[in-house]
C-alpha positions in Angstrom: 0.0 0.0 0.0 2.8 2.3 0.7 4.4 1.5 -2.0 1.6 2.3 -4.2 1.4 5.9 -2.5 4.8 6.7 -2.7 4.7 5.6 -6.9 1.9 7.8 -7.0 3.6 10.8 -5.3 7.1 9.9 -7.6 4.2 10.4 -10.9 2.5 13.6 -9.2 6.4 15.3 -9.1 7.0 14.1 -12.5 4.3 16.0 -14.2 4.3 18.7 -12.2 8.4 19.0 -13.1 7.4 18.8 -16.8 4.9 21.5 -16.7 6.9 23.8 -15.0 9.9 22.7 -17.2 8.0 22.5 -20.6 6.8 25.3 -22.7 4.7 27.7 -22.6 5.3 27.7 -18.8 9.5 27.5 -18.9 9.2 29.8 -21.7 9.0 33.3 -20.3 10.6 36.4 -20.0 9.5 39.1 -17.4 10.8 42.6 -16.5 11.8 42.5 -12.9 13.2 46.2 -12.9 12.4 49.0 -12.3 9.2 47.1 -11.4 7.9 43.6 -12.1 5.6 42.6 -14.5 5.0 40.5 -17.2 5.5 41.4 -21.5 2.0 41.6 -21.7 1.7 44.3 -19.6 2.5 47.7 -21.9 6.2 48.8 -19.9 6.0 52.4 -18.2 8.6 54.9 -20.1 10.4 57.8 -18.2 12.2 60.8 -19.4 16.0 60.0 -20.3 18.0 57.2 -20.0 15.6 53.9 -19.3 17.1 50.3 -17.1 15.3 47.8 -18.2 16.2 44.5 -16.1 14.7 41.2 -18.0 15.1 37.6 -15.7 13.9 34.9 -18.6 13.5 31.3 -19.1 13.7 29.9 -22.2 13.3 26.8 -23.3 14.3 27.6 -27.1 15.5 30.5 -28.6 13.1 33.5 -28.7 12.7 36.7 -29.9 11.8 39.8 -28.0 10.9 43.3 -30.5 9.4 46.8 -29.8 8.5 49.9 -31.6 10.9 52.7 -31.7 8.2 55.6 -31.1 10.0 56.2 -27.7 12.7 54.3 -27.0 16.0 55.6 -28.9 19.7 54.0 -28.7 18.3 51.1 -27.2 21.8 48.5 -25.8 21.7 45.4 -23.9 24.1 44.0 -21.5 24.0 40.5 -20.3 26.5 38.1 -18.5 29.8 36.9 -20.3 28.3 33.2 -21.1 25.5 34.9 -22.5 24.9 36.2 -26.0 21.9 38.1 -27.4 22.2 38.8 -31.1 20.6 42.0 -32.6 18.5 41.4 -35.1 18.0 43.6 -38.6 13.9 44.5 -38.6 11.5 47.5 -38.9 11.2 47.3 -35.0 14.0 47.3 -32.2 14.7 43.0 -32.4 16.7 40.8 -30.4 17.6 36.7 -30.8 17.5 35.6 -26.9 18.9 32.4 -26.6 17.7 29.6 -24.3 18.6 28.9 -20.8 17.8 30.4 -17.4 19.6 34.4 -17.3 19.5 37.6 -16.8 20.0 40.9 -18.9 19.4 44.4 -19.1 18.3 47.0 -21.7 19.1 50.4 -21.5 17.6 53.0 -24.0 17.1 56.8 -24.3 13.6 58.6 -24.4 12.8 62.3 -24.7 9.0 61.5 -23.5 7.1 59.9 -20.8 5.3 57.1 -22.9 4.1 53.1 -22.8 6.1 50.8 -24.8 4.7 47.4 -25.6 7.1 44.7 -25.6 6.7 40.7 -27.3 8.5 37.9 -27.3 8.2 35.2 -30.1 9.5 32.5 -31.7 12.1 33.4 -34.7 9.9 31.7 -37.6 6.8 33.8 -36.9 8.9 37.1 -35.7 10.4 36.9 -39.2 7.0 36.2 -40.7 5.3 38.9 -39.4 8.8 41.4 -40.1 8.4 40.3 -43.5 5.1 41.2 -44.1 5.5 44.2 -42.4 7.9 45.2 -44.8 6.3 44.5 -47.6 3.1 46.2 -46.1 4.9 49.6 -45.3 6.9 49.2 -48.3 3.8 49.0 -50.6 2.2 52.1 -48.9 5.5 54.4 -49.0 5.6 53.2 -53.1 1.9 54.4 -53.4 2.2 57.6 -51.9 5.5 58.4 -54.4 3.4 57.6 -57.4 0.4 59.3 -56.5 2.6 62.4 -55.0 4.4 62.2 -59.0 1.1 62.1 -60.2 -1.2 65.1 -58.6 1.9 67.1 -58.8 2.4 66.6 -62.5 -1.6 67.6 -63.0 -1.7 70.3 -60.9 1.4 71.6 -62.7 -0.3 71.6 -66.3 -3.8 72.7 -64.7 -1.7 75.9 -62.5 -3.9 74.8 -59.5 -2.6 75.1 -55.8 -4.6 73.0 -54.7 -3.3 69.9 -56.4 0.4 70.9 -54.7 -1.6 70.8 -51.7 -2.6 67.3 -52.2 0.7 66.3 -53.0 2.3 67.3 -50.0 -0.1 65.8 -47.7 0.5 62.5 -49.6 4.1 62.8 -49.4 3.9 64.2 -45.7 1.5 60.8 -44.8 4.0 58.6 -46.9 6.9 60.0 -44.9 5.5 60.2 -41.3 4.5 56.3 -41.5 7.1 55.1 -42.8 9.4 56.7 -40.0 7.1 55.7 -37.5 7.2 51.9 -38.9 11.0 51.8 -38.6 11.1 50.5 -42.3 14.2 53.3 -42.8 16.1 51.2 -39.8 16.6 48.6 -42.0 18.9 50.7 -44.5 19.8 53.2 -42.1 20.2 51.3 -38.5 22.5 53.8 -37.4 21.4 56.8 -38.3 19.2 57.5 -35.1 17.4 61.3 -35.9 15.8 58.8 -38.4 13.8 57.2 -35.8 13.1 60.5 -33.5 10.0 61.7 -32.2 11.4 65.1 -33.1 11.0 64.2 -37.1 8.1 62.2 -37.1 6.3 65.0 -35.0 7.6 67.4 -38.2 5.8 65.0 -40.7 2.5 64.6 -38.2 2.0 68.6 -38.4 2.4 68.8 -42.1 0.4 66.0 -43.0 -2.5 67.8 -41.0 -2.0 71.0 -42.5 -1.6 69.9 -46.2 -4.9 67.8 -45.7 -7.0 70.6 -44.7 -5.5 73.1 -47.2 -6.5 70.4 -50.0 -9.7 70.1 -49.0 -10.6 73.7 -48.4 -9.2 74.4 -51.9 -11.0 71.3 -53.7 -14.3 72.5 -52.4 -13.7 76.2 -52.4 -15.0 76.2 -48.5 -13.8 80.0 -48.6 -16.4 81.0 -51.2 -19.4 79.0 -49.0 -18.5 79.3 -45.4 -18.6 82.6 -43.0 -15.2 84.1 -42.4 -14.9 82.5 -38.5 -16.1 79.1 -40.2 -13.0 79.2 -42.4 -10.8 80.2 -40.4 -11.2 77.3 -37.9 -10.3 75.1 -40.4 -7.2 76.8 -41.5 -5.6 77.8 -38.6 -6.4 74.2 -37.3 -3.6 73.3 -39.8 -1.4 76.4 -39.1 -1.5 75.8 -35.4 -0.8 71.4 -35.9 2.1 72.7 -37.9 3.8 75.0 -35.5 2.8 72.8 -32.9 4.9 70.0 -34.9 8.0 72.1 -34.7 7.8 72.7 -31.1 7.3 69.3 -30.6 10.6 68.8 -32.4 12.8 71.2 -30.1 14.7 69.4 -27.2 12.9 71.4 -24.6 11.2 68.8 -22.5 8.2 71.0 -20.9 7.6 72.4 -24.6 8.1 68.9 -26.0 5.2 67.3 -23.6 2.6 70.3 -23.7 3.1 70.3 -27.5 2.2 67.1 -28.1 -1.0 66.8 -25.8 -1.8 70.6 -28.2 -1.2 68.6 -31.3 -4.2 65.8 -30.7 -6.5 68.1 -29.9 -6.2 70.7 -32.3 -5.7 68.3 -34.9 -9.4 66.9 -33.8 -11.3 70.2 -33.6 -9.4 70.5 -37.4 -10.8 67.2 -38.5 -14.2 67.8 -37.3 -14.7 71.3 -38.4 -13.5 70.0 -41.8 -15.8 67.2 -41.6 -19.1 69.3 -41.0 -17.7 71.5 -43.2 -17.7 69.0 -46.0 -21.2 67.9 -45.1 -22.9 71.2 -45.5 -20.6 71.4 -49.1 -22.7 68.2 -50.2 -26.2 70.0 -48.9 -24.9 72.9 -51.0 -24.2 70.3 -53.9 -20.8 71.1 -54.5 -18.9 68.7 -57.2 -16.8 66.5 -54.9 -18.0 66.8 -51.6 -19.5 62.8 -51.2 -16.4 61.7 -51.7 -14.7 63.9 -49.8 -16.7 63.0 -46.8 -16.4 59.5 -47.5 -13.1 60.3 -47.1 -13.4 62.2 -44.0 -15.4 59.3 -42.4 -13.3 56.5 -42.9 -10.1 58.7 -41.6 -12.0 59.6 -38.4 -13.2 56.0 -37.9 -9.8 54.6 -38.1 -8.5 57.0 -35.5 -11.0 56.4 -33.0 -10.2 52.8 -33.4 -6.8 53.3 -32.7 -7.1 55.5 -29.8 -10.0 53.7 -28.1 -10.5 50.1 -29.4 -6.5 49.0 -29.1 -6.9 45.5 -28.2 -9.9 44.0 -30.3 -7.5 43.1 -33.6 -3.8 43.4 -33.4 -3.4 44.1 -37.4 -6.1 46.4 -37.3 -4.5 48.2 -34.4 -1.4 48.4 -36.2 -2.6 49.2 -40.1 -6.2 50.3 -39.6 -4.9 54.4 -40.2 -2.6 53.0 -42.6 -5.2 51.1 -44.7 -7.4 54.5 -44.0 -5.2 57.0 -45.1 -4.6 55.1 -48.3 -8.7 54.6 -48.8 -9.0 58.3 -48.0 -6.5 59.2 -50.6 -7.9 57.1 -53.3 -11.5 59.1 -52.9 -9.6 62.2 -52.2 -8.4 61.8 -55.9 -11.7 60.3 -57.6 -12.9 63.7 -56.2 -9.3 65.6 -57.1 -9.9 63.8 -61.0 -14.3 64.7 -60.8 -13.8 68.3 -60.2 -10.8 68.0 -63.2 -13.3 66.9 -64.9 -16.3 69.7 -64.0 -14.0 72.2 -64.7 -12.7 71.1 -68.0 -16.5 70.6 -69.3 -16.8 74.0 -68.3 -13.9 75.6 -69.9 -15.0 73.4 -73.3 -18.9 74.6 -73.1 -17.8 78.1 -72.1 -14.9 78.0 -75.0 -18.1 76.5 -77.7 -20.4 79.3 -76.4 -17.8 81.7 -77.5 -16.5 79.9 -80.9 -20.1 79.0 -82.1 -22.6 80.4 -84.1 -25.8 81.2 -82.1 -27.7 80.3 -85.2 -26.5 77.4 -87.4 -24.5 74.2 -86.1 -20.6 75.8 -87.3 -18.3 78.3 -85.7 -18.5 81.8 -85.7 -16.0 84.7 -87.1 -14.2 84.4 -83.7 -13.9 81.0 -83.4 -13.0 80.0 -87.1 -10.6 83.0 -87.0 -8.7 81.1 -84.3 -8.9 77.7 -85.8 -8.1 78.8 -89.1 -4.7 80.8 -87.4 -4.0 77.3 -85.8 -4.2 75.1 -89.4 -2.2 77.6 -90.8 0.9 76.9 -88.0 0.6 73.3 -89.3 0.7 74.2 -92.7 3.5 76.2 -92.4 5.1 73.0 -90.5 4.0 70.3 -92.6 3.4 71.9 -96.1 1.0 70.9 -98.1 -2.0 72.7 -99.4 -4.8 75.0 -98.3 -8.0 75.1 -99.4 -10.4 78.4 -98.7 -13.8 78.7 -99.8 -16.1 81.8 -99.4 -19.9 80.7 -100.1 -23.0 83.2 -99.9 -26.5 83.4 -100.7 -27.6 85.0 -104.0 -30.7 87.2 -103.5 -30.8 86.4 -99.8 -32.6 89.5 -98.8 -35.5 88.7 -101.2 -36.1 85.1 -99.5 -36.3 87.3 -95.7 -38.3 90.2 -97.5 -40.6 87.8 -98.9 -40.9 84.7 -96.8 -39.9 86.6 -93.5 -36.7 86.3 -91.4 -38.0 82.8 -89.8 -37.5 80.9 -93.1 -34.3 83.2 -94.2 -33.0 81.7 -90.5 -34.2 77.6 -91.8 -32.0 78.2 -95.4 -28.8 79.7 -93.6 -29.3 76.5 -90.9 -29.7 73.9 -94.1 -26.8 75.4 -95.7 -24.6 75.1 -92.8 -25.7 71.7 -92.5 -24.7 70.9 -96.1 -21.3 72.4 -95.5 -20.7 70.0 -92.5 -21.7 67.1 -94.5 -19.6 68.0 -97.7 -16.9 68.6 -95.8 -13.9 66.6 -93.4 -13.8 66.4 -89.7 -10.4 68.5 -90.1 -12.1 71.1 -92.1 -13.0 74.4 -90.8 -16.5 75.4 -91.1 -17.7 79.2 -90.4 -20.0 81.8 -90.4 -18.6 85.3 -91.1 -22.0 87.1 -91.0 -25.4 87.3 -93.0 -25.5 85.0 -95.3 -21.5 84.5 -95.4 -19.9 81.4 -95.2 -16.2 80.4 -95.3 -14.3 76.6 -95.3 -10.6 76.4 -94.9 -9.3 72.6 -95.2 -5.6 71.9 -95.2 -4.4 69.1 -97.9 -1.5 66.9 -98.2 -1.5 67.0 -102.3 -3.4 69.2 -105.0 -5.0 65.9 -106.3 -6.7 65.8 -102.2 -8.0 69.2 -102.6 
């Protein structure tokens, strides 16, 4: 009987051994300085230099990563038997071996922040590295092309407000891509890369440049009151010089700046963002999509700030995936009004070039045509062709049929002209019952 108890109590130590041997349980780091907890508790960062004492466990090698929003120059020291190996990534990364051991991290902060820390396996840390990369890579490529893009069209159009689109897409590329670490990878060493000083910069211009595009796509000037406007834009002044401030290495300045900097930015977002509404009761070209735009922007920000823990990827890419949305509308409404105002200049341009009576162009407009075929005559060479038709005894046809019938001939003979004559040719109406037709020919036979 005793026997049996004491193999019983020789099983019992067994497994309990093994669990607390095995993994998960033997695998584990924790912070045990400057207080203890565990990694999946967010660590508590203080102004300056930062001792961060780790006590792990490992059962096989693990990797332990965080963000470089706050932490800067981040070192570790350990034991002489152990070695932790840094690791190229986006994010601060090192290989922790296995064993039992201790270690410290020291790093440099210029704010009081949280920094959250995780430690997992190499295959899915270099997984999820990878496609982080490629993520942020994707993004940065996007906002180039688009930047290239806008710029290039608001160049031939001599609008302002397609430079201001471009800089807010280069401001957004810039600021996320700092803030996702990707230029560590190139640039490890280079460590004003990964400041909050620069990326605060980018943060203030993006805001501005956004609301300055927007006012300027929808003309909010011409269709809000004064004080209405100027909420808006000196939302986006203010987030800018608060960006700089941020940037100095003045530590009171630094904190009080960057509380300014969320708020503002807010009240700018959601002035623009009523502003935008009352644009689309107006019915101004562009304003749905604009505050589609607006929506999906301020959704992914409150999801950020409040709802951190329901997705981890979502946390992580949910502005990034909404900025890019928001830029795509953004320029469907950038390309509609393109488009409203070039309609306009063509209907305003035939108003001016066309006969108010019969379906060709008037003395104006085939004046300036006919100026332009001769520039490619002179160019090309070939032939041109003028023809000057009128209406024998036209004032006998309005004296005795009236003017309405005279009006119906000089319409069917305008008609017949168009149909007798090329695409290319140049159909006009000088006056009365004067007609004219210039077509440029490649040979004497043509003509």
């Amino acid at each position: 009987m005793k026997q049996g108890i004491g193999r019983y109590k020789l099983v019992f130590i067994s497994v309990l051994l093994m669990m607390l041997f095995s993994s998960p349980g033997y695998a584990d780091c924790q912070v045990i300085a400057p207080q203890a907890q565990t990694l999946q508790q967010p660590l508590d960062i203080s102004l300056g230099l930062n001792d961060i004492q780790f006590k792990c466990r490992l059962a096989e090698a693990r990797v332990l990563s965080f963000p470089l929003d706050a932490l800067q120059k981040p070192s570790v020291y350990t034991g002489q038997d152990v070695i932790i190996t840094p690791l190229a990534s986006a994010r601060a990364a090192y290989l922790l071996p296995e064993g039992v051991y201790q270690f410290t991290l020291t790093a440099e902060s210029d704010h009081i922040s949280k920094v959250s820390m995780s430690l997992r396996d190499l295959g899915t840390f270099q997984h999820d590295n990878n496609l982080h990369i490629l993520t942020i890579s994707a993004f940065g490529g996007f906002c180039i092309a688009l930047c290239i893009y806008v710029g290039i069209l608001g160049r031939s159009l001599r609008n302002a407000g397609f430079y201001a689109y471009s800089g807010y897409i280069l401001s957004a590329g810039f600021f996320f891509v700092l803030q996702e670490g990707i230029l560590r990878i190139v640039f490890p060493a280079v460590h004003w890369l990964h400041s909050h000083q620069i990326k605060a910069i980018f943060a203030g211009a993006t805001v501005y440049t956004a609301l300055r595009f927007i006012t300027l796509l929808l003309d909010l000037r011409l269709i809000l009151k004064r004080w209405e406007y100027q909420i808006i834009i000196y939302s986006g002044i203010i987030v800018l010089g608060l960006g700089f401030i941020a940037a100095l290495p003045i530590a009171p300045l630094h904190a009080i700046a960057n509380q300014l900097m969320g708020l503002v930015t807010l009240i700018g977002m959601v002035a623009v963002t009523l502003a935008t509404a009352y644009a689309l009761l107006r019915k101004i070209h562009g304003a749905g999509w604009v505050l589609i735009a607006l929506l999906v922007l301020l959704s992914a920000m409150v999801f950020r700030v409040y709802l951190p823990d329901v997705n981890e990827f979502l946390h992580r890419y949910a502005l990034i995936v909404a900025v890019t949305v928001e830029a795509l509308l953004l320029a469907i409404a950038a390309s509609e009004r393109v488009k409203r105002l070039q309609s306009d200049k063509i209907q305003a341009y035939l108003a001016a070039s066309s006969d108010p009576l019969c379906p060709v162009l008037n003395r104006r407009g085939w004046e300036e045509s006919a100026q332009k075929m001769m520039t490619t005559h002179s160019k090309e060479g070939g032939v041109l062709l003028l023809l000057f038709i009128d209406l024998d005894d036209f004032k006998q046809i309005n004296d005795t049929y009236g003017h309405r019938v005279g009006d119906q001939a000089l319409v069917i003979l305008a008609k017949i002209l168009n149909s007798q004559s090329r695409a290319q040719d140049i159909v006009g109406r000088l006056g009365g019952d004067e007609f004219v037709v210039m077509s440029h020919c490649h040979s004497r036979n043509v003509a």
